[in-house]
C-alpha positions in Angstrom: 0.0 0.0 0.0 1.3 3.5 -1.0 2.9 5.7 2.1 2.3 8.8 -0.2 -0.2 11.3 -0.9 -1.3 13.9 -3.4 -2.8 17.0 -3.4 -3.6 19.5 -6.4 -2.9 22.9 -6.3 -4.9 25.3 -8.3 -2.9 28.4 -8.7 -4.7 31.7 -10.5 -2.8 34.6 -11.2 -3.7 37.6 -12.9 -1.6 36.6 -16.2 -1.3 33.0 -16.0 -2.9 29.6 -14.3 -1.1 26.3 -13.1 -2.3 23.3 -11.7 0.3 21.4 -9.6 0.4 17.6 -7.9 2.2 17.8 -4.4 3.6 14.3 -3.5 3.6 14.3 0.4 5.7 11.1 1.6 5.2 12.3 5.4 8.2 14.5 5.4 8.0 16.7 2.7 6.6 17.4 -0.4 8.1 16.7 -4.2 5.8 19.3 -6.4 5.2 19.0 -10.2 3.9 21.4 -12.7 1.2 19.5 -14.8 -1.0 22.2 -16.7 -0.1 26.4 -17.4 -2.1 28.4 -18.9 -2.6 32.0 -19.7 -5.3 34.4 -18.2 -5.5 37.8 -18.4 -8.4 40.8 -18.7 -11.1 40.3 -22.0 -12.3 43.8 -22.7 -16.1 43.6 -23.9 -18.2 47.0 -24.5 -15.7 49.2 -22.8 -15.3 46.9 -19.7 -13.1 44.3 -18.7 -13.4 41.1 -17.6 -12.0 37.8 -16.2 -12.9 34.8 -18.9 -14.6 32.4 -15.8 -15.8 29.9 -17.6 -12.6 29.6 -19.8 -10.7 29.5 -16.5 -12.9 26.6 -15.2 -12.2 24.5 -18.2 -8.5 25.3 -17.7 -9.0 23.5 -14.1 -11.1 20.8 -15.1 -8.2 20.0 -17.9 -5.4 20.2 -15.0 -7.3 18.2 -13.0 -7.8 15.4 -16.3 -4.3 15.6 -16.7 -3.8 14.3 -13.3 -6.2 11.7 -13.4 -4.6 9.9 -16.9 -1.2 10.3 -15.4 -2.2 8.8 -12.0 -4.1 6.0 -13.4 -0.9 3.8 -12.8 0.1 4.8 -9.7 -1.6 3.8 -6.2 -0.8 6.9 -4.2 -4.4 8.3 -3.6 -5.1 11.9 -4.2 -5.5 13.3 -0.4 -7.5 16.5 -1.5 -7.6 20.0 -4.1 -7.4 23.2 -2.9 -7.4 26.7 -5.1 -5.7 30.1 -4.6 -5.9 33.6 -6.4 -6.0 36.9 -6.6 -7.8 39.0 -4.4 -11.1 41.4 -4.5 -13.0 40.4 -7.4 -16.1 38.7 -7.2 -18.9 36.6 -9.5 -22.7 37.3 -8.5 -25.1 34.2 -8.6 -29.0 34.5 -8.7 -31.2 32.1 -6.7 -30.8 29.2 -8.6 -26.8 29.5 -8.6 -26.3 30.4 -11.6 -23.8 32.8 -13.0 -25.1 36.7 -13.7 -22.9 37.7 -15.7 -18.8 37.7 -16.2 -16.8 38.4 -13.2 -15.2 42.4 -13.5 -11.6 42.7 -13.6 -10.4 44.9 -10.4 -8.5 47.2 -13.4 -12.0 48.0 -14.6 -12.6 51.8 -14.8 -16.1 51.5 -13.1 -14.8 52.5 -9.8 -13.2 55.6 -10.8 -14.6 58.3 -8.4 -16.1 55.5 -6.1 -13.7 56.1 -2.7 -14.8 59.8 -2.9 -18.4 58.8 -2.8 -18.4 56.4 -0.2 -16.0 58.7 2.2 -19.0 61.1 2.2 -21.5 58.6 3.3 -19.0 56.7 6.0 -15.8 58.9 7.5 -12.1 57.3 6.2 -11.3 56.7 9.6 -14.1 55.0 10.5 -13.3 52.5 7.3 -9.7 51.8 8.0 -10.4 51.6 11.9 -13.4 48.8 11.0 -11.9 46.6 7.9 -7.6 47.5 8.0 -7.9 47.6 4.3 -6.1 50.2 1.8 -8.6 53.4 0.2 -8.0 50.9 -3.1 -10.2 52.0 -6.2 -9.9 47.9 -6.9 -11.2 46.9 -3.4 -14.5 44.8 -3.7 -16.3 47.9 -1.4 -16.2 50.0 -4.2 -16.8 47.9 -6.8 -20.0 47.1 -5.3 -20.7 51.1 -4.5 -20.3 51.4 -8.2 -22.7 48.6 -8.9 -25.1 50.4 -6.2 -24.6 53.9 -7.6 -25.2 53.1 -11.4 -28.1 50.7 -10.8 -27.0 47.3 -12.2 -29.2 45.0 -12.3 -27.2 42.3 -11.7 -26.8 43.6 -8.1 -30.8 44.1 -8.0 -30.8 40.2 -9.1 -28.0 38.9 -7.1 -28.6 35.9 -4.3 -24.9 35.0 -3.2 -21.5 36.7 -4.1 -18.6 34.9 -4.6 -15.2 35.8 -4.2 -13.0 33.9 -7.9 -11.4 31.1 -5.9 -15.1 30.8 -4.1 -17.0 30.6 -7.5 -14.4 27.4 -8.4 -14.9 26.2 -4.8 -18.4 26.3 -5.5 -18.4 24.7 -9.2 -16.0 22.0 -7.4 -18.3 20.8 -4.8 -22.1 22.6 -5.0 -21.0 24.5 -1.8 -21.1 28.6 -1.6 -18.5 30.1 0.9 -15.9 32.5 1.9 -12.7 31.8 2.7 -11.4 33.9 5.3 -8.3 35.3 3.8 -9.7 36.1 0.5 -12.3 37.7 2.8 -10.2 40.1 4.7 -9.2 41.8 1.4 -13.0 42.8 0.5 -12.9 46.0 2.9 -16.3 44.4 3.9 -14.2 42.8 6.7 -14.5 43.9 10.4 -10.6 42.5 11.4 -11.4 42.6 15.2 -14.3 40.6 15.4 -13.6 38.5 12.2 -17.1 38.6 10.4 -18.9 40.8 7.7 -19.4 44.2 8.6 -22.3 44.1 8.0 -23.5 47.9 9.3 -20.9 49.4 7.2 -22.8 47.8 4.3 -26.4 48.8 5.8 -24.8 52.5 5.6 -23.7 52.0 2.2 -26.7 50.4 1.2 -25.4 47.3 0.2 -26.9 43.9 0.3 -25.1 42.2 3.5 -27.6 39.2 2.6 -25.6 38.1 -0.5 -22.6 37.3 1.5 -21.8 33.8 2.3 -20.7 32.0 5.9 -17.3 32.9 6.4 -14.7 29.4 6.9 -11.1 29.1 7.5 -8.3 28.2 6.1 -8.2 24.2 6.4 -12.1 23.8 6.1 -13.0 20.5 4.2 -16.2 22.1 1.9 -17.3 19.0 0.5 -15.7 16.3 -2.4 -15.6 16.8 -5.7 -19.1 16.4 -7.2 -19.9 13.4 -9.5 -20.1 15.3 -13.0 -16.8 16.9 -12.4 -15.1 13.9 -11.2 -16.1 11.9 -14.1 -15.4 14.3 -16.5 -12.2 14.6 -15.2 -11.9 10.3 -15.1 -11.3 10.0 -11.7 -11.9 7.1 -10.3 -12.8 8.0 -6.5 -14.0 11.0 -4.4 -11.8 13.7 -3.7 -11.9 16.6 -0.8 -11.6 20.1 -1.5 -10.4 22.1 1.2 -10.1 26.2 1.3 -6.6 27.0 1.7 -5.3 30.5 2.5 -7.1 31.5 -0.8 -5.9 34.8 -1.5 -2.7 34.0 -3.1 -0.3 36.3 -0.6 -1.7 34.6 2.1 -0.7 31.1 0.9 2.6 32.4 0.3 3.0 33.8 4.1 1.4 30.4 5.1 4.1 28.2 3.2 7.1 30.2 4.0 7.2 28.5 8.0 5.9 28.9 11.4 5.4 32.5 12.2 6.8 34.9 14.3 7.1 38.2 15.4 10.2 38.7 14.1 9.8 37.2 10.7 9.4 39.8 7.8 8.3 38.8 4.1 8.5 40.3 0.4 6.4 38.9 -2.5 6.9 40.2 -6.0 4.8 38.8 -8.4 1.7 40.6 -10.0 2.4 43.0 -7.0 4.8 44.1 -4.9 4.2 43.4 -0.9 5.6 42.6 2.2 4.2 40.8 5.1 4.9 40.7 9.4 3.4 38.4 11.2 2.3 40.4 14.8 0.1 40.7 17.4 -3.5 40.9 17.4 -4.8 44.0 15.4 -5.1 47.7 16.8 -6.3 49.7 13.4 -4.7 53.4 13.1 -4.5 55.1 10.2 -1.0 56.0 8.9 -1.7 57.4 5.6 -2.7 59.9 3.5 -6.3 60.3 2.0 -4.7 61.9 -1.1 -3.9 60.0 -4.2 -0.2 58.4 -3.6 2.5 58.4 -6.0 4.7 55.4 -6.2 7.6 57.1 -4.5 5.5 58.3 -1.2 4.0 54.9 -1.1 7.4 54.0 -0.6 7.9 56.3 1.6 5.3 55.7 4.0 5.7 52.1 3.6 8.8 52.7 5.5 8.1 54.7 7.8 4.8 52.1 8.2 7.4 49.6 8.8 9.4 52.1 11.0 6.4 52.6 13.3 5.3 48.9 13.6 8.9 48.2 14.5 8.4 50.6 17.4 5.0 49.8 18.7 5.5 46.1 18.3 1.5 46.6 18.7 0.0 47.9 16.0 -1.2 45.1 13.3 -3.0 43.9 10.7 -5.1 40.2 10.9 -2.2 37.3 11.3 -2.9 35.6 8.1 -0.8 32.9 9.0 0.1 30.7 12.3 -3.6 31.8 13.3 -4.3 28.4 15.2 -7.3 27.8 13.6 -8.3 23.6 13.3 -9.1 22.0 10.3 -13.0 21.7 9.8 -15.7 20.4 7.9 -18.1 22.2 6.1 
């Protein structure tokens, strides 16, 4: 009997998609790269999109390509799990079906947005609540714009679901959030880890449409029949949320945290990560637009201050002690 284990990794990035098998013998993994594939922004009537359904044949494929080269070997595949980027979102009506292509974050819908919601809720009171950036991409305004210019996919909308939420969903029939993909929304409240759900009364957004929030490590269901047939499988499969925002999974694999331990990610974006203390939100920056070398500049001195206080934090994305659960 086999002492090994796979998993597949499904990896979305804004210009590119891999699926990977990790072979876990119980000390450490051997990864291989079975399936890349492009991705990227399709512009349709002046607005750009993310290609969902072509991305979901893409995984489907990876997943194919695992099951034909498996079909000789006896180590059993353990589970799937998906990362991407953050912020964006697909809209499903009552029946859970898809309203309409998912918006790319680069989308010039939200232009304008942050001033319109800092006249309805204060800039402070935002930062202090959700720990997020005054982004034009964040999911908050997205939705504000969706709100302000009447869409009626809004008006129609049952469940919103962040990208790696939607595959989640087409993967197993279940609709959640994933707690790190979460925090990025600015819909977040960081302290008491939920929806904030009287920011979005005052914004007059529909809190209704967001799903139970779940953490990293959550089994949400196996791999339903269609899927797994399709994909010639020969046995059911878990899929379990990992840190689903793609940052976060790169935190989480980089070791044990610690409050010492700085990170820096460059990939589609440029970031760097601290692992710290329990969250005490203060505003550092600026309200007015930022140009790339004063958003270097405060970064620093960010950094500077944090170094100082050894108190003030965002959300430990990693190390967070949180079990493995079922859905």
């Amino acid at each position: 009997m086999s002492q090994t284990s796979d998993f597949l990794a499904i990896d979305l990035g804004a210009s590119s998609g891999r699926v990977i098998v990790g072979r876990w013998d119980g000390r450490r993994f051997d990864l291989r790269e079975l399936h890349r594939f492009p991705n990227g922004p399709v512009q349709v009537l002046g607005h750009l999109h993310w290609d969902a359904l072509r991305l979901w044949q893409e995984i489907k494929a990876g997943i194919a390509r695992y099951a034909a080269q498996a079909a000789q070997d006896d180590a059993p595949l353990a589970g799937v799990g998906i990362d991407t980027w953050a912020v964006d979102f697909a809209l499903l009506d009552r029946a859970g079906r898809l309203l309409g292509n998912p918006y790319h974050y680069r989308d010039r819908r939200t232009a304008g947005v942050p001033d319109e919601v800092d006249r309805r809720v204060p800039p402070r009171r935002l930062f202090a609540q959700t720990g997020i950036q005054r982004l034009p991409i964040n999911t908050l305004y997205q939705l504000a714009s969706m709100r302000g210019s009447d869409d009626p996919q809004l008006a129609a909308a049952d469940t919103l679901l962040l990208i790696p939420d939607l595959f989640h969903y087409w993967l197993t029939g279940n609709t959640v959030a994933e707690y790190t993909n979460a925090t990025t929304t600015q819909l977040f409240d960081a302290r008491e880890r939920r929806w904030a759900t009287e920011l979005l009364d005052a914004l007059d957004l529909p809190a209704r449409i967001l799903p139970p929030v779940v953490a990293p490590g959550t089994v949400l269901g196996e791999l339903l029949p269609d899927v797994r047939d399709e994909a010639g499988l020969r046995q059911g499969v878990p899929v379990i949320a990992t840190a689903s925002h793609d940052t976060a999974s790169a935190v989480a694999s980089a070791g044990p945290a610690t409050t010492r331990r700085r990170q820096a990610s460059a990939v589609s974006w440029h970031s760097s990560a601290f692992s710290l203390p329990p969250p005490t939100m203060r505003m550092v920056s600026s309200r007015r637009p930022v140009s790339a070398s004063s958003a270097s500049t405060t970064q620093r001195n960010f950094s500077a201050r944090l170094s100082r206080q050894q108190r003030a934090t965002a959300p430990t994305l990693s190390g967070s002690g949180w079990p493995v659960r079922r859905q």
